[in-house]
C-alpha positions as CSV (number, residue, x, y, z in Angstrom):
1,X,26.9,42.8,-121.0
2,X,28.2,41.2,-117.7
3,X,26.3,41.7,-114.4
4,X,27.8,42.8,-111.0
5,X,28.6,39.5,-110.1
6,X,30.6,38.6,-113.0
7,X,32.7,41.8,-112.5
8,X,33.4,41.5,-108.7
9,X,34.9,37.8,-109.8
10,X,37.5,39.4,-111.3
11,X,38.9,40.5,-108.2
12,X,41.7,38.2,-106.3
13,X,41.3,36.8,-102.9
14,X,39.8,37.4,-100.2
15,X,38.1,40.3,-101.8
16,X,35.9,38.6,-104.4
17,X,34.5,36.3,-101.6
18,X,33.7,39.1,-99.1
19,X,31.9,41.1,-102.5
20,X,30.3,38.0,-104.0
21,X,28.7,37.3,-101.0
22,X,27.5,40.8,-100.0
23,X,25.5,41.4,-103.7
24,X,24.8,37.7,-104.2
25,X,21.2,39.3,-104.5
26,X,21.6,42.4,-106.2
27,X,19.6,42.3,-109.1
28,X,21.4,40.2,-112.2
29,X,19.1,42.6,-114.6
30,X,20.9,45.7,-113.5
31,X,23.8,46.9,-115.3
32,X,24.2,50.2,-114.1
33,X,27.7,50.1,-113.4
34,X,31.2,51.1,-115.0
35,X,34.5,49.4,-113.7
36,X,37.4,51.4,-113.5
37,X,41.4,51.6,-113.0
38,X,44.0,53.4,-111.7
39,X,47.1,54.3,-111.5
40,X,49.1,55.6,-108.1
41,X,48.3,59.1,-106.8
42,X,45.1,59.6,-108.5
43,X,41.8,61.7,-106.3
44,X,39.1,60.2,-107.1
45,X,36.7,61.7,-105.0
46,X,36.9,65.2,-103.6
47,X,35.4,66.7,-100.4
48,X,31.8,68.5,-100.9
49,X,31.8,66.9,-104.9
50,X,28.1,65.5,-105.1
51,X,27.7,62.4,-103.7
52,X,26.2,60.7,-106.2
53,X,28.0,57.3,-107.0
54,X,29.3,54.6,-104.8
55,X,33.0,53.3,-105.2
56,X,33.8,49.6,-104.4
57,X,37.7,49.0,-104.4
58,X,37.9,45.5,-105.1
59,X,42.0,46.1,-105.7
60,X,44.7,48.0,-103.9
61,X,45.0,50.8,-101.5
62,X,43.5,54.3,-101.1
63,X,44.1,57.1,-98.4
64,X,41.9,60.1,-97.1
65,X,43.3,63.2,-97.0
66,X,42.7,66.3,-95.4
67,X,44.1,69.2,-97.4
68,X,44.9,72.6,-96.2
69,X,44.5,75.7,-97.1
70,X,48.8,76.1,-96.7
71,X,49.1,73.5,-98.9
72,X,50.0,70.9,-96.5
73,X,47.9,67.4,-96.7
74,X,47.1,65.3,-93.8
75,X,46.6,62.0,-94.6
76,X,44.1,60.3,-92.0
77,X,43.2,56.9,-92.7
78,X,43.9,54.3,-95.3
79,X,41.9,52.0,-96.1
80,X,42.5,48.3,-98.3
81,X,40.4,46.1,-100.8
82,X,37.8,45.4,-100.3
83,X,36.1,48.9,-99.4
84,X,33.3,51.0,-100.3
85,X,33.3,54.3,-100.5
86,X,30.1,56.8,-100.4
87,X,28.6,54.1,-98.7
88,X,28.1,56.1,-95.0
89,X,27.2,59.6,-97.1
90,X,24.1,57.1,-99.0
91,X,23.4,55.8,-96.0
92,X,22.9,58.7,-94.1
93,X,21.5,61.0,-96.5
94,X,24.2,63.3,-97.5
95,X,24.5,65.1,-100.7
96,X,28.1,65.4,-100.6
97,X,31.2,63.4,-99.9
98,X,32.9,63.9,-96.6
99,X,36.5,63.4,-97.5
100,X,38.7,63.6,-100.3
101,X,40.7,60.1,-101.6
102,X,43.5,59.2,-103.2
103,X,44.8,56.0,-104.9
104,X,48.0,54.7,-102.7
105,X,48.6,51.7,-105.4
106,X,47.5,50.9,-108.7
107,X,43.9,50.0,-107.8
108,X,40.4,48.7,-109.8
109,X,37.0,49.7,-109.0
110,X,33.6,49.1,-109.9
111,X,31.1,52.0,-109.5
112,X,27.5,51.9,-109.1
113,X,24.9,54.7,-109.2
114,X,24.1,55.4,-105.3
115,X,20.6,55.9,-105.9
116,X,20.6,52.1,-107.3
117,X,22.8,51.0,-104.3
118,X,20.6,52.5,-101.4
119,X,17.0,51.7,-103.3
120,X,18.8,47.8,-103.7
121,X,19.9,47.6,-99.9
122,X,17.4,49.4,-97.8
123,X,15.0,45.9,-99.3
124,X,17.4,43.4,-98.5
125,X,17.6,42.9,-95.1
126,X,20.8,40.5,-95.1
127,X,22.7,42.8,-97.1
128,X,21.6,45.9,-94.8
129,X,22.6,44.0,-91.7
130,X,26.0,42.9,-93.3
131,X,27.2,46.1,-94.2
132,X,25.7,47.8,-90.4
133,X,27.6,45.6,-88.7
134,X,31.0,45.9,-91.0
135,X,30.1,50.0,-90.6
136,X,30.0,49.6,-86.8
137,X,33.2,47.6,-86.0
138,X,34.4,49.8,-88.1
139,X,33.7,52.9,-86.1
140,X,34.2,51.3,-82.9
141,X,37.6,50.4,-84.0
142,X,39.0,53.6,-85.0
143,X,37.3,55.6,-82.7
144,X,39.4,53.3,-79.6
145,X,42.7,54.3,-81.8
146,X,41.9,57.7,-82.3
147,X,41.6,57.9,-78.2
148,X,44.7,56.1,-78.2
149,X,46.7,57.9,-81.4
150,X,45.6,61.1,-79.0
151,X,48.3,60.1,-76.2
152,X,51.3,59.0,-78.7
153,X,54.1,61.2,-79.0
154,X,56.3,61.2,-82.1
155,X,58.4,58.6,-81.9
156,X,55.3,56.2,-80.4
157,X,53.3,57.1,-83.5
158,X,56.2,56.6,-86.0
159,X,56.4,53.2,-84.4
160,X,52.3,52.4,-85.0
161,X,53.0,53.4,-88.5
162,X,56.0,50.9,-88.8
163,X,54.1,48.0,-87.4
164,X,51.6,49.0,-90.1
165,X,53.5,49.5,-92.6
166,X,55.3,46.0,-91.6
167,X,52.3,44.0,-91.7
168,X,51.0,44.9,-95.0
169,X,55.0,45.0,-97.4
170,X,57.1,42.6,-95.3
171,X,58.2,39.9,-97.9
172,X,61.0,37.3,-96.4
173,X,60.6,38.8,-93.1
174,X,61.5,41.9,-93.7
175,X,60.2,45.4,-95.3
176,X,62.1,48.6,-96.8
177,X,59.4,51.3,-96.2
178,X,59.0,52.6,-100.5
179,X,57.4,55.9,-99.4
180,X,59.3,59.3,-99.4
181,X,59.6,60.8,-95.6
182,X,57.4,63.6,-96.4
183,X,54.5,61.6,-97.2
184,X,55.2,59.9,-93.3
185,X,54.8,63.2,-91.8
186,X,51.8,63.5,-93.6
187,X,50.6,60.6,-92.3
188,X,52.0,60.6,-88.8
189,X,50.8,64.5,-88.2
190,X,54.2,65.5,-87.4
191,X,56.9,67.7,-89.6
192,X,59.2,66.3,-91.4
193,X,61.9,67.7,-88.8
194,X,60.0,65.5,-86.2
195,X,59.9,63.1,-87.9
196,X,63.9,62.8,-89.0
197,X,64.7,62.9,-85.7
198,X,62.1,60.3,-84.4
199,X,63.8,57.9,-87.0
200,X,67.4,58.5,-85.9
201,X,65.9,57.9,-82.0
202,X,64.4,54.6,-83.4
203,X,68.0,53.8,-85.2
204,X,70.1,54.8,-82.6
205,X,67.6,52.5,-80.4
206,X,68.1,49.3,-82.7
207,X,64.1,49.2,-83.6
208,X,64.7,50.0,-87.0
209,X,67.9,50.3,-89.7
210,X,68.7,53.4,-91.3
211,X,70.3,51.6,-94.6
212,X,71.6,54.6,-96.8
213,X,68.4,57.2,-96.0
214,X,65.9,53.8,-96.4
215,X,64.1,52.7,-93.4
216,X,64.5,48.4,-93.1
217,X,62.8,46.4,-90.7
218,X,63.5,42.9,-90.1
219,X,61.5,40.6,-88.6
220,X,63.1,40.9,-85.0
221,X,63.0,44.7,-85.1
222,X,58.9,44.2,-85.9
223,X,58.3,42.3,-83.2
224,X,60.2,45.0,-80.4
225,X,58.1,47.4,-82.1
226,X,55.1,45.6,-81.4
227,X,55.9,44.9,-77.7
228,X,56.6,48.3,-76.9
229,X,53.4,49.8,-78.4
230,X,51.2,47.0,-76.5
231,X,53.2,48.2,-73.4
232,X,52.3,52.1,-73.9
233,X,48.7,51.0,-75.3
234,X,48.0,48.9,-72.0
235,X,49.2,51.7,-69.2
């Protein structure tokens, strides 16, 4: 039966480097864990479910979502391998899990019991302080773009998504956003009327190419993009 170590080195780059090195000291005598895969589109975790394992994506792409009683989802945050998830409930002594996820890609976990994660990383110091400080920057981080996001009209948020977008599927120097338009309002926090019209504004403008209903960007068109949120991000 392999150990922890042995599964997290089945992960690509950088991920298995950032994992290896964070339970280099978890115990090699513990096998308490399960590995597991799936496909796009899958929940995972659900909001209030018991909070009683932790979920390491060591491949692909998840999102939280925020789902309404309407029926309409908010999607507000994504996150990328490698990430764990149940980590801050553990931590902090919740029972349940504070927000619902979804796969975004095909993606691989392992999952460990949380009871064996806490008891593991509240005695090892260098593992505690690793994760504090990635949990920090963290918050820090998204708590300046939340301020930030706050001020952002529709258009100026559709062009944060784009730059996104751009820096994680441009191949050759260019990207053709794969995701349906609805699922950018959801994402954005706008309608899908708002949104349509924020796109032909960003078309008509030359930021981005409206190619037969698909959204291209090339290279050139990312970088105006960029300039003009760092100008409305430094007023």
């Amino acid at each position: 039966m392999e150990d922890i170590i042995e599964a997290i080195s089945k992960a690509p780059q950088p991920q298995r480097q950032y994992l290896q090195t964070l339970f280099e000291d978890y115990p090699s005598t513990s096998h308490s864990f399960r590995t597991e895969e799936m496909k796009t589109d899958t929940k995972f975790i659900s909001a209030n479910d018991a909070c009683n394992e932790l979920w390491i994506l060591i491949d692909g792409q998840v999102r939280a979502i925020e789902e309404q009683i309407s029926g309409d989802v908010y999607v507000f945050s994504e996150f990328q391998a490698p990430a764990l998830f149940g980590e801050m409930e553990g931590l902090a002594g919740n029972t349940t899990y504070k927000a619902t996820l979804v796969t975004s890609t095909a993606c691989q976990f392992i999952v460990l019991p949380m009871e064996n994660y806490i008891n593991w990383i509240r005695n090892d110091p260098e593992a505690l302080f690793f994760r504090t400080r990635e949990i920090m920057s963290s918050i820090l981080e998204q708590t300046t773009n939340e301020r930030t996001y706050l001020f952002l009209n529709a258009a100026d948020r559709l062009m944060l998504y784009m730059t996104n977008y751009y820096r994680k599927h441009a191949k050759d120097k260019t990207c053709t956003i794969q995701i349906k338009r609805q699922e950018i309002a959801d994402q954005t926090g706008y309608s899908l009327k708002t949104v349509n019209r924020s796109i032909k504004k960003l078309s008509d403008n030359g930021l981005i190419t409206n190619d037969r209903g698909k959204i291209v960007i090339s290279e050139r068109q990312y970088e105006r993009l960029v300039a003009l949120i760092e100008e409305k991000f430094s007023q």
